[in-house]
Each structure stands twice: as structure tokens, then as C-alpha cells.
Wavefront OBJ file of the C-alpha trace (Angstrom):
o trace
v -27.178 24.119 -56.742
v -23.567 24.134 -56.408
v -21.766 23.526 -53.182
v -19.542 26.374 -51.219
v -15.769 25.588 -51.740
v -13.931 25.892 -49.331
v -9.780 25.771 -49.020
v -7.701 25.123 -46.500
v -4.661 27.042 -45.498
v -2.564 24.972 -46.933
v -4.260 24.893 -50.407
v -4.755 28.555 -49.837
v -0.845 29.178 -49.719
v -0.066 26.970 -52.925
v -2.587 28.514 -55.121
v -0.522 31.967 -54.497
v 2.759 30.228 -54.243
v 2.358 28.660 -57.656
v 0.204 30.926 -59.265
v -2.803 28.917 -59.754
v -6.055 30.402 -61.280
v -8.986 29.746 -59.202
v -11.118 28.982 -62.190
v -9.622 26.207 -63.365
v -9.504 25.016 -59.268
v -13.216 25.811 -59.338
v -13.943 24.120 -62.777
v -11.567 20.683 -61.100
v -13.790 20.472 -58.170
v -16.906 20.639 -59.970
v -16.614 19.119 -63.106
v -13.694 16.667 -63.035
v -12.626 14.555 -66.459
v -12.174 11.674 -63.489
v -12.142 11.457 -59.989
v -9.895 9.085 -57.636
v -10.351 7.674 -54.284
v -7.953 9.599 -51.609
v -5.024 7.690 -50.381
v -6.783 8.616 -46.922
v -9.998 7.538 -48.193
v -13.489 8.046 -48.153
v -14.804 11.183 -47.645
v -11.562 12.709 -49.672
v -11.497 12.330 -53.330
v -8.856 13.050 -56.091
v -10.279 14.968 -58.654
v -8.452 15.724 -62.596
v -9.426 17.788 -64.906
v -7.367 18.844 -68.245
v -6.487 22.485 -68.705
v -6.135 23.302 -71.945
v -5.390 27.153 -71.286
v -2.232 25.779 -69.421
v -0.876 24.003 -72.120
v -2.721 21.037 -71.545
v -1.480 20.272 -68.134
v -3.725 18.930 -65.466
v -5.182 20.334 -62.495
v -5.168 18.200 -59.672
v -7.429 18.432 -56.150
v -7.608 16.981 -53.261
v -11.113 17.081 -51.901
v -13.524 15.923 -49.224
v -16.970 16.505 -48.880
v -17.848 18.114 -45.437
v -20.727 18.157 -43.248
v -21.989 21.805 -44.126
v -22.040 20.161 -47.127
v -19.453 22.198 -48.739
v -16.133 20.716 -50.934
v -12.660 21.619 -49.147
v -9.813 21.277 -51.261
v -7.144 20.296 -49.292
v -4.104 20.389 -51.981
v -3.710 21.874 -55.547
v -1.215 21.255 -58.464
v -0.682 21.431 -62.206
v 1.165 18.355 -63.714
v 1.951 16.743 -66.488
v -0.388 13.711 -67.128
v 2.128 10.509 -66.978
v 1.432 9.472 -71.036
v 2.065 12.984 -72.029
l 1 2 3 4 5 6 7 8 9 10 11 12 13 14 15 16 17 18 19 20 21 22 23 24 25 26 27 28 29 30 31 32 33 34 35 36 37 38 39 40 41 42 43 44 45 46 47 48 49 50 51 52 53 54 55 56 57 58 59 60 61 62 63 64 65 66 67 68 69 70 71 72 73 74 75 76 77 78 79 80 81 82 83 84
């Protein structure tokens, strides 16, 4: 069974500012290519996933696990992957 998600205000104000689809958020959080530790650390997680409907570009989440054992995602972007 899949966890709620959950997203901050923040993350909530940059999905609209920049147009993201919530799908490929979704898809990010659940099914990442890879997955980073957080600059902050553990419980928050980096999480990639290519999206080819967006020209290849990557999605890119912030995450943390939370005790309602739900995922937040605390920031969202769409970037270019460094090699490309």
C-alpha cells in the first residue's frame, strides 16, 4: 500500500508557480530512478526520476518520511541532468 503524500506550502506554491504536473511529482516520490541523502539528512531524502514527457528533464523532490507515515515533499523542480 502506498503512502499519503503530502506537500508543504512551499512545494504547494512551486508546483503552480512553475507549472508542474502532479503525476510526474507523484511517480518521483514513489518510484525514483535514484534517491539521495538530504543535505539536512536523515529522515529527508532526494529523490530523481527522468521525465521523458518533459523532454527528458528530471524531476527532482525533496522528501522526508513522517510519523503518520506519510511522504512530504518539501521542494519540487525540473532540471536538466548535469551530463545532458
Amino acid at each position: 500500500m502506498n503512502k499519503p503524500l503530502r506537500f508543504t506550502a512551499h512545494s504547494q506554491m512551486v508546483i503552480v508557480e512553475r507549472q508542474l504536473d502532479t503525476a510526474w511529482i507523484e511517480r518521483t516520490l514513489r518510484d525514483p530512478d535514484w534517491r539521495e541523502a538530504g543535505p539536512s539528512g536523515p529522515p529527508t531524502e532526494r529523490r530523481y526520476q527522468r521525465i521523458p514527457e518533459c523532454a527528458g528533464r528530471f524531476c527532482g523532490q525533496s522528501a522526508r518520511k513522517t510519523k503518520k507515515k506519510s511522504v512530504s515533499s518539501r521542494r519540487s523542480s525540473i532540471e536538466k541532468h548535469q551530463n545532458d
